[in-house]
KETI-371560 format. One line per 4 residues: number of its first residue (from 0); their letters; for each residue x, y, z of N, C-alpha, C. Coordinates in pm, whole numbers. Each point is the difference from the previous one (the first is absolute). Example, Ala and Ser with C-alpha at 12.3 -4.5 7.8 and 13.67 -1.06 7.14 Angstrom:
0	as	1319 -569 780 -89 119 0 90 120 0  -35 105 -72 82 119 6 -77 109 73
REM end
This chain:
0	xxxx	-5028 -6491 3437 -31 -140 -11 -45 -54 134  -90 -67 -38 -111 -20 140 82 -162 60  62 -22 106 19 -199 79 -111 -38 -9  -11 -139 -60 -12 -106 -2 11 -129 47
4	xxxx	-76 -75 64 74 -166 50 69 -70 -102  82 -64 10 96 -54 -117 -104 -147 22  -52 -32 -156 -26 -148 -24 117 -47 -99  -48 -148 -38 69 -79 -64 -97 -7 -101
8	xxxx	77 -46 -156 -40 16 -98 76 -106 -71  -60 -42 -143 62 -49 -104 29 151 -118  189 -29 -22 34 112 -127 114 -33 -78  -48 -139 -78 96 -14 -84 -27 43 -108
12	xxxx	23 -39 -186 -25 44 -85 -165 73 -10  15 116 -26 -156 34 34 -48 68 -168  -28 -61 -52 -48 28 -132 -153 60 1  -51 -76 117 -144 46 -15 8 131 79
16	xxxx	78 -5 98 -16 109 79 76 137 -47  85 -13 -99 94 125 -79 -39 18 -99  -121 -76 -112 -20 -40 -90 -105 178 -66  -43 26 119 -75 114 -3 -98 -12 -64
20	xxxx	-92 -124 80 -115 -13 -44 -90 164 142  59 -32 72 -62 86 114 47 119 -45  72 32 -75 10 142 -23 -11 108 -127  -66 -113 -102 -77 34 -85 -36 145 -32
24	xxxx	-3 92 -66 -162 103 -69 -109 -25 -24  -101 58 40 -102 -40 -98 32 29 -157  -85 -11 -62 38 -24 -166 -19 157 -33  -111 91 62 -28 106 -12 -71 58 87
28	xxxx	70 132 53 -70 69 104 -25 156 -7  -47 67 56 -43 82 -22 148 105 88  79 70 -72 115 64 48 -40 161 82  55 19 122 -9 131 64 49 79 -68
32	xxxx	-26 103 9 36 150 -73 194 -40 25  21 -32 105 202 17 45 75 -92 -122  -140 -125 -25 92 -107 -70 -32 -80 -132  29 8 -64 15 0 -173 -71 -175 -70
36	xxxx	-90 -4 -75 -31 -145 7 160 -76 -62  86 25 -25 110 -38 -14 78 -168 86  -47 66 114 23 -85 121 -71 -89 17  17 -116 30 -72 -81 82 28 -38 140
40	xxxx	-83 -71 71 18 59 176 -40 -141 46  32 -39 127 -40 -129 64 29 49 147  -60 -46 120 49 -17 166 -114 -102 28  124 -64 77 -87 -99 80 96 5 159
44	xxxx	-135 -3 79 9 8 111 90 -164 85  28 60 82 34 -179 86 -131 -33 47  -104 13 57 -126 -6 -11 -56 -80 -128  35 39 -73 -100 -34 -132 107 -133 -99
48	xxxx	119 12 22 54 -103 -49 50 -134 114  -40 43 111 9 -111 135 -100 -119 -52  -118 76 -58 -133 -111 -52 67 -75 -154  61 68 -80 75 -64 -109 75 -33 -63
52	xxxx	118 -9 71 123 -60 1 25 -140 16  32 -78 -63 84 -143 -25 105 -12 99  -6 -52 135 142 19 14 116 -100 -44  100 44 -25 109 -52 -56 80 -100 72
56	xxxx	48 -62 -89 83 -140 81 120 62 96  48 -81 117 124 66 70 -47 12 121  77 63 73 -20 78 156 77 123 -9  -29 125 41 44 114 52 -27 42 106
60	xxxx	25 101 51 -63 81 91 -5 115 -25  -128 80 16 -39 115 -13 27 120 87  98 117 -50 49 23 61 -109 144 89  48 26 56 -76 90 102 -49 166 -60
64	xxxx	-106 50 -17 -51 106 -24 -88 -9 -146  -45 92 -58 -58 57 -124 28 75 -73  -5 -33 -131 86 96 -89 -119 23 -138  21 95 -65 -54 79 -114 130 -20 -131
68	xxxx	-54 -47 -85 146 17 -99 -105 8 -96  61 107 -142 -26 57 -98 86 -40 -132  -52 -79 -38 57 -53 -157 -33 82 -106  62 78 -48 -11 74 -134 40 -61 -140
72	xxxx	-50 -25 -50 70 -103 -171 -48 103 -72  147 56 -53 -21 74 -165 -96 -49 -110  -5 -122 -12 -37 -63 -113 -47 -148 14  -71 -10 -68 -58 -168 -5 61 -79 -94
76	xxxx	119 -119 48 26 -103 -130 47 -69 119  70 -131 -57 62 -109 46 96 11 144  126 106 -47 94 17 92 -7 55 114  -83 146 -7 -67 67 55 -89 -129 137
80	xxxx	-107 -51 -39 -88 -76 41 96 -121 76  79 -21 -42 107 -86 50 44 59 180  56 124 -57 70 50 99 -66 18 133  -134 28 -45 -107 -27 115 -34 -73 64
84	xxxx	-57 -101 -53 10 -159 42 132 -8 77  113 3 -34 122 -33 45 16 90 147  -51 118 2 26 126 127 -117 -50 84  -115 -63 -2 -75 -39 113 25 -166 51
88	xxxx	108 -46 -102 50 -131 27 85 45 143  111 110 -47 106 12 59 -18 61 177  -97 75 -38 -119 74 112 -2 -150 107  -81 -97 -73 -65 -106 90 103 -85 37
92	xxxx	138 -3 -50 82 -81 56 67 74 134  -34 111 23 70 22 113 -107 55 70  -117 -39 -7 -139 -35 125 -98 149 -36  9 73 -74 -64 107 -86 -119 -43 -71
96	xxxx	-120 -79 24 -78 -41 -94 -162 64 -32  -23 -26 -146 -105 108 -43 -119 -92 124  -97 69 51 -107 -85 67 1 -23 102  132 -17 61 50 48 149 50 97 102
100	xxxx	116 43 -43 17 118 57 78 91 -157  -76 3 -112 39 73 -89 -127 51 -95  -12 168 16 -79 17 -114 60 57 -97  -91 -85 -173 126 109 -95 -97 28 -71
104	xxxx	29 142 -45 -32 108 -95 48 7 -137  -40 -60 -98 42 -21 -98 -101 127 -114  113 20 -125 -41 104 -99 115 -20 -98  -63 22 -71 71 -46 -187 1 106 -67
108	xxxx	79 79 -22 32 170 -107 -39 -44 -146  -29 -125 -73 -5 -38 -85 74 91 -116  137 57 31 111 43 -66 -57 111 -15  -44 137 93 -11 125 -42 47 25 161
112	xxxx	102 137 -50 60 65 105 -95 43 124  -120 80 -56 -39 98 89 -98 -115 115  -50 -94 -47 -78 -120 91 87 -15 59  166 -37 -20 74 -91 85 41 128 147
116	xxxx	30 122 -24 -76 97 84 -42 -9 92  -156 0 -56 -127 -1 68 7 -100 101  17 -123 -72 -4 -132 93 100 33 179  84 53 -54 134 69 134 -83 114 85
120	xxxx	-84 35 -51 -87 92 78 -113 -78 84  -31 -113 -71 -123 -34 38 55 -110 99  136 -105 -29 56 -46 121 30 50 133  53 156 0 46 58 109 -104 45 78
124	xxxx	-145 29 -104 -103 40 54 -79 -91 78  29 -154 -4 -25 -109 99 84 -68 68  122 109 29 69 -76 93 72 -130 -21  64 13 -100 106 -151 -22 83 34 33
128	xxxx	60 -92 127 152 -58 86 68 18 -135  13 -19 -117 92 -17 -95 -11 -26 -142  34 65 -86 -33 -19 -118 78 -58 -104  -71 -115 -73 92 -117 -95 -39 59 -130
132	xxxx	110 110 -122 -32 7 -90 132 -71 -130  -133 -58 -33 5 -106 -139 45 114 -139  156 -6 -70 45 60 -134 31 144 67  124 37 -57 26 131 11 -49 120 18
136	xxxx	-118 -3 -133 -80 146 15 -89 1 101  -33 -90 65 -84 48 162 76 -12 117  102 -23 -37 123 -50 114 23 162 8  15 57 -99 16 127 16 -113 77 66
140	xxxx	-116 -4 -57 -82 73 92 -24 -41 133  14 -121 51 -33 -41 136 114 90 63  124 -10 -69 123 37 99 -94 212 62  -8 12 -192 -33 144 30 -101 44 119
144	xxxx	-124 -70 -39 -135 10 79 71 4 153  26 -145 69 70 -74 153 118 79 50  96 56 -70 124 41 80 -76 130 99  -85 72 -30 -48 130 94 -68 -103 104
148	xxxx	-37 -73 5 -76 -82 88 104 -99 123  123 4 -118 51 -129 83 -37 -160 -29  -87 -6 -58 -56 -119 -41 110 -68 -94  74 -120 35 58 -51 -25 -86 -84 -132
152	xxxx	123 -11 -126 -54 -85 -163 135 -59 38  -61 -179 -60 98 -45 -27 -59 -101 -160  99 66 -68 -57 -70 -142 49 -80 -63  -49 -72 -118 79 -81 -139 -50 30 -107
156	xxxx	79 -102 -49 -10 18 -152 74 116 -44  46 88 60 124 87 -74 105 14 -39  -20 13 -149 143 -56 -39 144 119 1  -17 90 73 119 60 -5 -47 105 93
160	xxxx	30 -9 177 -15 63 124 59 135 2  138 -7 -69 72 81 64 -67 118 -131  -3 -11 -129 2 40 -124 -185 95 0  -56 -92 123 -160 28 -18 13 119 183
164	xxxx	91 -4 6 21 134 150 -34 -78 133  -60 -124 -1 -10 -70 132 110 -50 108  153 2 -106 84 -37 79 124 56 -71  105 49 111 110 63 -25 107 -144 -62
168	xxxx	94 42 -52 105 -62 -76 24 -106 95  34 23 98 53 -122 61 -109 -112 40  -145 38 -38 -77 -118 13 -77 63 159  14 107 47 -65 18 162 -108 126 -48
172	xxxx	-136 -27 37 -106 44 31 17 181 -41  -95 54 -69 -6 158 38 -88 23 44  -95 -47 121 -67 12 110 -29 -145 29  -176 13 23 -13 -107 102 -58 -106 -135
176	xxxx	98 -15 -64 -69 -114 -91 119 -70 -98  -54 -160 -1 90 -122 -72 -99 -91 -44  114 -101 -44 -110 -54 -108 106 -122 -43  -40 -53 -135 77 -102 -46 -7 23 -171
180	xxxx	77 5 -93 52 36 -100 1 -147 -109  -110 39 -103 -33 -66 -117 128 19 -154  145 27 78 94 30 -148 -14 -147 -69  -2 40 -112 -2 -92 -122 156 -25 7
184	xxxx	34 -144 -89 135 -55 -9 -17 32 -114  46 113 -55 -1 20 -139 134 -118 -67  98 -7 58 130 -43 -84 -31 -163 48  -109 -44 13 -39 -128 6 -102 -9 -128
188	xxxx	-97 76 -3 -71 12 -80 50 20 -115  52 98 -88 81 -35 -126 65 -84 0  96 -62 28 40 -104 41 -123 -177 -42  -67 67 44 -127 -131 -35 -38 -14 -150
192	xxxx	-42 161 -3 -60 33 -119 105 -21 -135  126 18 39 124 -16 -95 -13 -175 -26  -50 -95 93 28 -137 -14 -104 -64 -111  -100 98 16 -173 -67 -16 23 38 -124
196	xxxx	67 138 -76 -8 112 -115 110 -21 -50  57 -83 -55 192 19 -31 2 104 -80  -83 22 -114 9 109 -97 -78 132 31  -69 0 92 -79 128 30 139 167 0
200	xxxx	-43 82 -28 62 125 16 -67 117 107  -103 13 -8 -94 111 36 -82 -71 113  -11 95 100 -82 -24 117 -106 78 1  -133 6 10 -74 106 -31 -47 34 163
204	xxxx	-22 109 96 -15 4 119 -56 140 -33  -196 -27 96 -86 108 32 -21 14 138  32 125 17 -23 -4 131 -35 146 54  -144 44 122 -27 123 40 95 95 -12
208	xxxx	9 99 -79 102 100 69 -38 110 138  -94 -37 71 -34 47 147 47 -50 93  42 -146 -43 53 -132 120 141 8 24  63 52 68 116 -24 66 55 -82 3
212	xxxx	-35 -126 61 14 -115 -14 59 -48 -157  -62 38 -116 18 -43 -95 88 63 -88  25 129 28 54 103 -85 184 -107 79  -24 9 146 163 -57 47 52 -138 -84
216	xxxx	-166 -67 -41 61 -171 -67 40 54 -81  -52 81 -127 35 12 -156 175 12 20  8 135 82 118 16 5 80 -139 27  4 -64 50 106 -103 58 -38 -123 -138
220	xxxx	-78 -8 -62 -8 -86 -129 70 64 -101  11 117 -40 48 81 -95 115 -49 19  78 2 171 131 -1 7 72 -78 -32  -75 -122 65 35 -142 -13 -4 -55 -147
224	xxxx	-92 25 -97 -83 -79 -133 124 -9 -86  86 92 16 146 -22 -115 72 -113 95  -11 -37 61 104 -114 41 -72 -121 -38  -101 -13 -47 -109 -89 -78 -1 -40 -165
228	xxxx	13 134 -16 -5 42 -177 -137 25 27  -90 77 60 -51 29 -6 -40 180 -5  -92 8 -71 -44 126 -28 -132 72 122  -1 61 21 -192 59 85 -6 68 -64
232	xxxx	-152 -25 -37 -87 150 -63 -86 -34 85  -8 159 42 -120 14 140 -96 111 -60  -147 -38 53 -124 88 6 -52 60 77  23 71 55 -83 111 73 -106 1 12
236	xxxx	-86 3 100 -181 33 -16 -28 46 138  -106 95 -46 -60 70 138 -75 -39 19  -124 -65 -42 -152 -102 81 17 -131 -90  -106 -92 51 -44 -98 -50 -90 46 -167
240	xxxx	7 103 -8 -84 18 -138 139 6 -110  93 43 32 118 -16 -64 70 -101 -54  -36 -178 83 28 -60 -77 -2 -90 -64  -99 -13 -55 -23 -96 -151 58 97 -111
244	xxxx	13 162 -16 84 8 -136 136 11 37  44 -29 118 125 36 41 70 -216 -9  -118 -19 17 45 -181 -36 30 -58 -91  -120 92 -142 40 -43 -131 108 89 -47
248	xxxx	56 104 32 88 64 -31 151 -126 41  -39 23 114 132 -68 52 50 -187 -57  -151 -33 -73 14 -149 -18 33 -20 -124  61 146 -67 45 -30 -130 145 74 1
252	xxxx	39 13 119 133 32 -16 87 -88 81  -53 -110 67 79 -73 80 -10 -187 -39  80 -61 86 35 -132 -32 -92 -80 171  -24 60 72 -75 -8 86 -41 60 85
256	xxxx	-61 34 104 -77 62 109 72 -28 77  5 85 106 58 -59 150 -65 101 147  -106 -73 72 -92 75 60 76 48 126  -16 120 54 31 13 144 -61 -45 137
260	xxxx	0 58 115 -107 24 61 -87 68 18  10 120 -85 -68 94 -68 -189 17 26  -10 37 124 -115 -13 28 -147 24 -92  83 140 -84 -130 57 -83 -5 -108 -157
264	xxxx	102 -63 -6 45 -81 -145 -87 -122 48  26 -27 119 1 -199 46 -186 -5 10  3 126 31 -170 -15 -3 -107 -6 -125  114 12 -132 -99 -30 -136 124 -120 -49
268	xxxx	68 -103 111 51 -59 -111 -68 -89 -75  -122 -32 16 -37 -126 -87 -88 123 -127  40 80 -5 -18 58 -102 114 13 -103  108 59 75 110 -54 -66 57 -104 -68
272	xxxx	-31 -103 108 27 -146 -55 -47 -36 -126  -150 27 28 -98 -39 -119 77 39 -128  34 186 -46 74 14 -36 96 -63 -78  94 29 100 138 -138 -38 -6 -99 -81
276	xxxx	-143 -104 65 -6 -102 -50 -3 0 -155  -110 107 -57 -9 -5 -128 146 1 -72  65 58 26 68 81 -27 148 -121 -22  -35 -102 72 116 -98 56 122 22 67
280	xxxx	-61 108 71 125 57 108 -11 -60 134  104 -43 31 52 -13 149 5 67 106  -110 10 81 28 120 103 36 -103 155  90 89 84 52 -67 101 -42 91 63
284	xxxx	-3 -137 136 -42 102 112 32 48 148  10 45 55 40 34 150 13 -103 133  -102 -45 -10 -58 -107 119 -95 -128 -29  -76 -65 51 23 -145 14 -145 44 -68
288	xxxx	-115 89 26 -153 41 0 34 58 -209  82 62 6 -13 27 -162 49 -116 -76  78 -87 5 13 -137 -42 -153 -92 -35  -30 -8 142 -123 -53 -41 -111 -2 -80
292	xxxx	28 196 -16 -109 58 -84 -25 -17 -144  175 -13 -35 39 -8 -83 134 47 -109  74 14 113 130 85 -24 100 -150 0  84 16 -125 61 -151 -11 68 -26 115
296	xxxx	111 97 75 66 -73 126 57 113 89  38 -8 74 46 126 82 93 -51 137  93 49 22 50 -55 96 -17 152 152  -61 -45 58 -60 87 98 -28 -29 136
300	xxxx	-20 79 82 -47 -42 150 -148 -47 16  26 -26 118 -129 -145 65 -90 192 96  -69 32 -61 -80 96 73 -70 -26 116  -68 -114 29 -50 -37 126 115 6 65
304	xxxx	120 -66 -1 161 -8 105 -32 162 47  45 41 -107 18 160 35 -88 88 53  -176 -18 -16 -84 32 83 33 -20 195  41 -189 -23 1 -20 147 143 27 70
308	xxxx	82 111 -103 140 18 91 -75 115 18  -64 101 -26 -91 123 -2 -71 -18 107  -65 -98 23 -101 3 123 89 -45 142  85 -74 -20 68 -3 132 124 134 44
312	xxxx	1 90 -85 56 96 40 -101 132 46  -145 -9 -60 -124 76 95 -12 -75 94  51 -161 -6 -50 -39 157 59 80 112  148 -16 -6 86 69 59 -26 131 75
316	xxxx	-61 82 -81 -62 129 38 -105 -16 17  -104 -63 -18 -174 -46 128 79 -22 119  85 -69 12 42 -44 119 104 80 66  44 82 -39 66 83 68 139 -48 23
320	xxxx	70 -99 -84 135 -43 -35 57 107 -29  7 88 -128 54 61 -43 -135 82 -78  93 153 21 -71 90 -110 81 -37 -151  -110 60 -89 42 -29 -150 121 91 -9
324	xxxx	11 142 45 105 73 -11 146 -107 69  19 -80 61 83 -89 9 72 -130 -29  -93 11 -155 -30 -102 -33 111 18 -171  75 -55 -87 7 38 -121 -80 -56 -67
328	xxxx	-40 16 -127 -71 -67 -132 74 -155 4  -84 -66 -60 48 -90 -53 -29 -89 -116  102 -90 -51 -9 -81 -133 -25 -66 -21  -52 -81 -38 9 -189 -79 96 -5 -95
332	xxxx	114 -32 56 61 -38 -114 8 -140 -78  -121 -93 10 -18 -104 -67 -106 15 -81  72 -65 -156 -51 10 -115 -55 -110 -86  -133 -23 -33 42 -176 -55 -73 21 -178
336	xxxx	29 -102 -64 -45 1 -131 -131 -10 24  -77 39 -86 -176 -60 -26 -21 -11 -142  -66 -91 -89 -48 1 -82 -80 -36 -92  -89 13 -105 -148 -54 -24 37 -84 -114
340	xxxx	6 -136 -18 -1 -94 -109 -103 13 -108  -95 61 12 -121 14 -63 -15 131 -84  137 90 22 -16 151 -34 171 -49 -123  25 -88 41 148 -59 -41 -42 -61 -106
344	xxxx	-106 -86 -21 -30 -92 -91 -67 109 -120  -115 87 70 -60 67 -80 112 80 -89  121 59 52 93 92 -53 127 -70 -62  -28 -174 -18 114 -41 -39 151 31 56
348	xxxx	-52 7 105 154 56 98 -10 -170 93  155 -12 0 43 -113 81 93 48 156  -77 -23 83 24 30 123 172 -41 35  137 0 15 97 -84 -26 -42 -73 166
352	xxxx	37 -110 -23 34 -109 103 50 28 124  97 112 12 100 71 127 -122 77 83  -39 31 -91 -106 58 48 -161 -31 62  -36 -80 -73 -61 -141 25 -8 -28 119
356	xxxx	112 -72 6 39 -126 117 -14 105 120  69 154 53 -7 76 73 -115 75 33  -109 -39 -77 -110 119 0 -50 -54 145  -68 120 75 -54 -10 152 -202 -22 -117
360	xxxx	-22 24 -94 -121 -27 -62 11 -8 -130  -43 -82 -64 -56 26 -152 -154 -11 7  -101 38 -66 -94 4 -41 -24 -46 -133  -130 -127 1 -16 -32 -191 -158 82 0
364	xxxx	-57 62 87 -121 70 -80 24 176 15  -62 33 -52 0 159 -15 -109 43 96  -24 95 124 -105 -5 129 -53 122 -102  -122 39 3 -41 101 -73 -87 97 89
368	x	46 105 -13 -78 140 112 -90 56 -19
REM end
């Protein structure tokens, strides 16, 4: 990392500047023999975003040197996209900013293993100070690709560290990499779903069986769902071609849906939904982005929060605070209701009032993808 003169800057809420307009794909490019059109790819230089950047309300100071950081996202949806936004928020609050003394390398696995890979090859192959990977299954390959290197990952969105090999039982590092942890409140969530459903029995839950992440939720719903009166019937699927008959299968044996974070699922849910709808099923959802879509309510985490607890712990390590190996994982453990009045009305479901009055959002339109 090359010194720098320290200027002064505006870096408060930076929507435009995390928003990843600067770090975009093109729509279609022509892929090297190493890398799969699977991927999509973005870098922008501090050079090239010095000319187009907004700067943001506030004062900081910029802290001293240049850095390379490598964003890997499994997948394209809401939460995902969140977490990003939220990790170059967290970046710029502690003087890390894209256009100044930060270039980032951004690439999207668009949910296939062997791109998310590639992308870990093609980061290390330009030299990124550090790599931010977005969902479990590239959290894994960054760790794999970076540990011979030393190249420190510090990731999110994973919902189960220790369970996915990134972190030993007690929560401390198995090399040079941490992160911050997307667990679902499952025994909040039934719990909701028990208020909204008095008579429901059956939970219907699809989810990758490749995802780690997801295989650990089922388990902990299964466990919990009898202290509910509730039942799970879970679906299995290995690609996205798996499930629309794995949806209508499942939408005639259950009393509602209940989505995970399920990267390879969340990426056809408005297929699902659609689904459902006919069907007059209730599907719930994970986070605040499937609500909107159209999932009646979900009580879930704020993904931008958790992006920018993510980026101030790579700050830490740009700056030479702390290595990630010294670092443990960490949680959000705040949970809030969300839910869509408009998905409520359509389904003749009455939101109860407790719930209501507490929601951190309701929504009356349905956002469509």
């Amino acid at each position: 990392m090359k010194k720098s003169v320290k200027v002064m800057m505006m870096a408060a809420a930076m929507m435009a500047l995390a928003g990843c307009s600067s770090n975009k794909a093109p729509e279609t490019t022509a892929a090297p023999a190493e890398t799969t059109a699977a991927a999509t790819t973005g870098e922008t230089t501090a050079a090239q975003a010095e000319e187009t950047t907004t700067m943001p309300e506030g004062v900081a100071e910029i802290v001293d040197g240049t850095f390379t950081v490598g964003i890997g996202q499994f997948a394209e949806h809401g939460s995902l996209d969140n977490c990003r936004t939220g990790f170059l928020q967290g970046l710029a609050d502690e003087g890390i900013v894209e256009g100044k003394n930060l270039t980032v390398l951004y690439e999207n696995a668009q949910a296939d293993g062997g791109t998310a890979s590639q992308i870990m090859d093609n980061f290390l192959a330009k030299k990124a100070d550090v790599i931010c990977a977005i969902a479990t299954p590239i959290a894994q390959s960054a760790y794999s690709a970076a540990k011979k290197d030393g190249v420190p990952v510090i990731y999110t969105a994973v919902t189960d560290p220790v369970l996915a090999e990134l972190a030993g039982a007690d929560g401390t590092p198995v090399g040079e990499i941490t992160g911050t942890s997307d667990k679902l409140p499952v025994e909040k969530q039934l719990e909701m779903i028990r208020k909204m459903l008095p008579d429901a029995k059956k939970i219907g839950i699809m989810y990758s069986t490749s995802e780690i992440n997801s295989v650990s939720a089922i388990e902990e719903y299964k466990a919990a769902a009898g202290n509910y009166g509730f039942e799970i019937v879970e679906s299995g699927i290995s690609t996205t071609a798996d499930i629309p008959l794995a949806a209508d299968n499942l939408l005639g044996k259950v009393d509602c849906l209940n989505n995970l974070t399920d990267n390879t699922v969340v990426s056809s849910l408005p297929l699902i939904l659609d689904k459902a709808a006919k069907k007059n099923i209730p599907v719930f959802g994970s986070e605040v982005e499937q609500v909107k879509i159209g999932c009646l309510a979900a009580v879930g985490l704020d993904y931008v929060k958790l992006g920018e607890q993510t980026g101030k712990m790579a700050a830490k390590v740009l700056k030479g605070e702390k290595k990630a190996s010294e670092m443990n994982f960490e949680v959000i453990e705040e949970a809030a209701f969300y839910g869509n009045n408009k998905v409520a009305e359509n389904l003749g479901v009455e939101i109860p009032a407790e719930l209501a009055d507490s929601a951190a959002g309701l929504f009356d339109e349905i956002t469509v993808k």
